[in-house]
C-alpha angles and dihedrals in degrees: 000000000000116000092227104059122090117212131353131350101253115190109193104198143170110244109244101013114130085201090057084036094058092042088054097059091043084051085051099049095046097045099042083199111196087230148014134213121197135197108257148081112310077220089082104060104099085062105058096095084069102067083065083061113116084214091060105082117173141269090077135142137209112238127201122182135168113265101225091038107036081180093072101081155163133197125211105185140196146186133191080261097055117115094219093051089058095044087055091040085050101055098038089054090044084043097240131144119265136189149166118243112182133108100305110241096243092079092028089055088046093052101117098204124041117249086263093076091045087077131111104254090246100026117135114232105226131226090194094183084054087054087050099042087051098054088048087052104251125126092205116071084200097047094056093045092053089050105044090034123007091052100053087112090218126005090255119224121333096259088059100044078055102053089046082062095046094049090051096055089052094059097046090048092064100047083054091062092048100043110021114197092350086224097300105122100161094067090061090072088045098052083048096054079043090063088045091063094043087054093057096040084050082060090052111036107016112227084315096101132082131233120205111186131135117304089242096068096043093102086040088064101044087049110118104230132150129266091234093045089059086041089055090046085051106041117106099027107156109226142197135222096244135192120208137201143147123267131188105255123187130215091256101061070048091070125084088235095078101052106278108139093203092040129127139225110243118019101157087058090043092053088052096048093054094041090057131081110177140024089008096180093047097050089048088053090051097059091043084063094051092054091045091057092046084061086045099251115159098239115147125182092265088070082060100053079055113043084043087058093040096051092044087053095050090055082047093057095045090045100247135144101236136358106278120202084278096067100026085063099042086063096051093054090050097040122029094019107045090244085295116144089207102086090033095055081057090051096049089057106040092041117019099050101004144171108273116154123193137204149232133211116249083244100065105095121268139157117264095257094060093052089049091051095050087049090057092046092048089050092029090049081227096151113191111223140168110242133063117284136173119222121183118200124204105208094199088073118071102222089055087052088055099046085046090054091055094050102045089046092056094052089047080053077048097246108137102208098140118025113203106243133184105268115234096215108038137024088193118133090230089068135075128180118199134189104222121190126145125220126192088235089071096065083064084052088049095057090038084057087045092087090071101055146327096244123050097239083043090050096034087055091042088053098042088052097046084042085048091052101042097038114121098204137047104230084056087057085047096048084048090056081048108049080041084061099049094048105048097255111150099146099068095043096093087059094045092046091053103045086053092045082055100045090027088055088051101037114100107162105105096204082068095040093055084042099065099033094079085066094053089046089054094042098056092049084049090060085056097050110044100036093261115149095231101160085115095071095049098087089055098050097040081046095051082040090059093047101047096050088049096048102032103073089056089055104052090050084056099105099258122190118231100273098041090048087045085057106046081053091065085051092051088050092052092047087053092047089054103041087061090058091046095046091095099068087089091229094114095254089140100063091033089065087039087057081058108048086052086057094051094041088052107037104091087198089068109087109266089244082067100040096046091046094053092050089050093046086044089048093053101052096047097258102119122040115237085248087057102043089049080057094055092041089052096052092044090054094039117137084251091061118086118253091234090056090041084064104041090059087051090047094049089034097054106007132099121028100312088111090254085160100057092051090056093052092048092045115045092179091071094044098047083055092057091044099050084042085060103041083055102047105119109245100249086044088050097059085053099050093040100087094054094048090046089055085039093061103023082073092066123095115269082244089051097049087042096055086042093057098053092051093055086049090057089049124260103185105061085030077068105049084059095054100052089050109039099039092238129140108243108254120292085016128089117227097240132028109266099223097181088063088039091057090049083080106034087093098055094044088054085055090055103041094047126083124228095286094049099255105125120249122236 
């Protein structure tokens, strides 16, 4: 260490700057000092060799977390750029002792308020490198730490690199007299615990040890203070019992867009820069010009020469040493997008920012789930990555139900790994397509999920069978049978089951009733499906199916409100839904519900949104003839009948996305009755009405209400009445179904609707 300098090497940095990374190292080389501190959790101590691991591949993060509450955490992250991960990489290479000397996590954990209502009321929360930026006359705090730091090409010789540091304490150490804290408080307990650890290294080591901590603390740290006045700043700190280990953490849980309050805006662009040791802008637009033609852009190399002079002549122009991201970017707009921010807005989040994962090595701690469940992604080839990614399963194949099972348990533990989405090539039930994207914030969910259990099956069934015997309703006891199901489970189903035969046996509302019947009705198809043996599950749900047929016709008759009659409709929907899929069972259950929809569709005391809606299931399934349905429709839009009722059956009749539309355009008596119904709407009524029909027919396809509306143009109504006296079809339509033409297509319809085996898809 140089001769000159009186006390301790302090290397003031930003976190996560290559420019403040390579001058680190320089410092390091030049100074040989006999130790390093390092800003972080002494916690963590114990877990510094690993960084020397070949396994453990930045960006990775320390994580803390209380021991008794894993969901109480803190993140300590680092990429191959940060200052800190090169001062640790430099002392374990040089042999030399490192630590970590902040304020250790378990007070920081405790802390019962976060560092924002530590602050003076009116206490300004200082940017020191804006202040900085703006003395220096920039307007972009970035732009001027690029320029002053990150585009210092190499960190130059040691002394330099030493001086840069100097000049930078000094700095800080100004705005620290101007500003004091700048409404951090919090950070005056930890720069005293700071100078804690610097006393003991001094015992140690003499002056002959480093410190790299944030720029910001630097004059903190020189300050001459007492060792009882940081005691008393220290003294009654609750505290927690917490447990460390390394995560994988990615560049974009790096950038200050997602949270992070020390992030940065571009980490993608800053990885590049300290990787690379010559032509930085060339190489970057490079590999620009790689992404654009994944995403078959026409870019040649010819777009790069010339993005690479365009963006040197506009530093040029702004007095700067090198192109910064501005002006990189500006060229490819201009160049290689068309000045379109569509594809930059792709580069700027592939590249700028970016999805890189890290990694960490199987020796680093964790708790026995997570190595289970790194044992299932390894067998299972289930790679956890950062960015978005489809996967389609094919449930007939044994490593896809698998795959289906894990995922499915982990989102029962509530880690998120996977998220169900509509697949864009199949509706079959043997098919399942899943988002996957992992996110560092899951391996604290994973430790929070480790108290039920050390394998993922072991800690999903601990979880169903807690979830069965603390839920409040029964549809979410219901839900629970179903996601069991669907993710192997069977060992939780008897407490499930008889947690729904008990709430099931004491519920009497039918809305809830009708509402958990739709899961059991899955459940048991998926049984079907997947191979699950589910016939557990088919006396509740013929139970909840015969209770709800004898108690749902009362209730509707119960003089409902709008919203209360609209959602009792849903229900009716769902019931219907699930009755289809429980038909099978051979007990009748099929024309019994179809008893009840008559009732409903019949009963004028029922709301018309119910009524509507049980002609038109009862329609569709060949229950009611069309003449009779014209009848029901007629009485519903009588003259007697309220306006408001009268839509409201429309709107259950022909609303939502039951192809309501389509069923006006192909009858023309039912749509000559709701014509002749509207024309006739007195004009205070209509006003009121209109809102309903508006949301009615504002649900069709642009091509339906189109069709509809040149009918009524031509006339439906009396196209209609026509039609009822003199026996005709109305015009473009025959009187009667010709089935002989119908059957012509029955064959191919069965083609698209089956899957690959032959068993149709639902």
């Amino acid at each position: 260490m140089s001769t000159a300098r009186q006390g301790p090497l302090l290397l003031g940095v930003r976190h996560h700057g290559p420019g403040s990374a390579r001058a680190v190292r320089s410092a390091l080389e030049a100074a040989r000092p006999a130790a390093v501190l390092i800003e972080g959790p002494p916690e963590g101590d114990a877990l510094l060799a690993l960084a020397a691991d070949p396994g453990m591949r930045p960006p990775v993060a320390l994580l803390a977390h209380a021991a008794d509450d894993p969901g109480r955490a803190a993140f300590w992250p680092l990429a191959d750029f940060s200052p800190e991960w090169v001062a640790i990489r430099w002392a374990q290479e040089s042999g030399v002792p490192v630590r970590f000397m902040d304020l250790p996590a378990a007070h920081a954990l405790a802390a019962a308020e976060p560092d924002a209502d530590h602050a003076e009321p009116d206490a300004v929360r200082l940017d020191p490198l804006a202040v900085l930026a703006e003395t220096a006359g920039y307007d972009d705090a970035e732009r001027w730490w690029e320029d002053v730091v990150e585009h210092r090409g190499s960190a130059g010789a040691g002394e330099e690199a030493l001086g840069a540091f100097e000049a930078l304490g000094e700095a800080m150490g100004a705005l620290r007299e101007a500003y004091g804290d700048g409404g951090h408080r919090r950070d005056l307990v930890r720069e005293a615990y700071m100078r804690q650890r610097m006393r003991a290294a001094r015992r140690e080591f003499g002056d002959g040890y480093a410190v790299v901590c944030g720029a910001w603390h630097v004059p903190a740290l020189r300050a001459k203070t007492t060792v009882a006045a940081d005691k008393a700043l220290l003294s009654g700190l609750p505290k927690v019992k917490v447990e460390t280990t390394w995560v994988p953490w990615t560049h974009r849980r790096l950038a200050r867009a997602g949270g992070y309050g020390a992030g940065i805006t571009s980490p993608g662009w800053y990885a590049h820069l300290f990787s690379v040791r010559d032509r930085p802008i060339e190489r970057w637009l490079t590999k620009v010009a790689g992404l654009l033609r994944e995403e078959d852009r026409q870019v040649s190399s010819a777009h790069v020469i010339e993005a690479v002079r365009l963006a040197g002549a506009l530093a040029a122009m702004r007095g700067r040493p090198l192109p910064g991201l501005t002006e990189t970017l500006e060229a490819v707009r201009a160049v290689m997008c068309d000045g379109s921010d569509v594809p930059l807005a792709l580069i700027g989040d592939r590249l700028v920012v970016g999805d890189v994962l890290g990694e960490v090595p199987d020796a680093a701690p964790v708790v026995p789930l997570q190595r289970d469940l790194t044992r299932r992604q390894r067998s299972l080839r289930l790679k956890a990555e950062a960015r978005d990614r489809e996967l389609e399963l094919d449930l007939r194949k044994d490593t896809d139900a698998a795959k289906s099972r894990l995922l499915h348990r982990l989102r029962l533990l509530g880690i998120d790994w996977g998220t169900p989405t509509a697949s864009r090539s199949s509706t079959g039930t043997f098919r399942e397509t899943w988002r996957l994207r992992w996110e560092p914030e899951l391996s604290v969910r994973v430790a929070e999920a480790g108290i039920w259990g050390t394998t993922v099956r072991a800690a999903a069934t601990a979880k169903a069978e807690a979830d069965a015997a603390g839920a409040g309703e029964l549809a979410e006891i219901t839900a629970l049978a179903e996601r069991c199901l669907l993710a192997g489970l069977a060992g939780a189903l008897p407490a499930v089951l008889r947690a729904l035969a008990d709430r099931a046996a004491l519920d009497t509302d039918v809305a809830r009733l009708a509402k958990a019947l739709p899961a059991l009705a899955r459940s048991l198809r998926y049984g079907d499906v997947r191979g699950t043996d589910a016939t557990a599950l088919g006396a509740v749900a013929a139970g909840l199916a015969e209770r709800i047929c004898v108690a749902l016709p009362p209730a509707c008759a119960a003089g409902l409100d709008a919203d209360a009659a609209a959602e009792l409709r849903d229900h009716v929907d769902g019931v219907h839904a699930a009755v289809g899929l429980l038909a099978d069972t051979g007990d009748g259950l099929r024309e019994r519900w179809s008893a009840v929809l008559r009732t409903l569709a019949e009963r004028d005391t029922v709301p018309g949104v119910i009524r509507g809606r049980a002609a038109r299931l009862l329609l569709d399934d060949g229950r009611l003839e069309a003449g009779e349905t014209a009848r029901l429709m007629g009485l519903a839009l009588s003259p007697a009948a309220s306006p408001a009722d009268a839509a409201g059956w429309i709107e259950g009749f022909a609303g939502g996305s039951s192809g309501g539309g389509t069923l006006l355009v192909h009858d023309d008596r039912l749509l000559g009755l709701i014509d002749s119904w509207l024309v006739g709407v007195p004009e205070r009524a209509f006003t009121d009405v209109l809102p309903l029909l508006r949301r009615t027919f504002g649900a069709y396809e642009p091509g339906v209400r189109r069709t509809l509306g040149e009918l009524v143009r031509r006339g439906p109504a009396s196209s209609a009445r026509a039609a009822r006296s003199t026996g005709d079809a109305p015009e473009g339509f025959a009187p009667d179904l010709d089935r002989e033409r119908a059957d012509a297509v029955t064959e191919l319809v069965r083609m698209l609707l089956a899957s690959p085996d032959g068993v149709a898809a639902v």
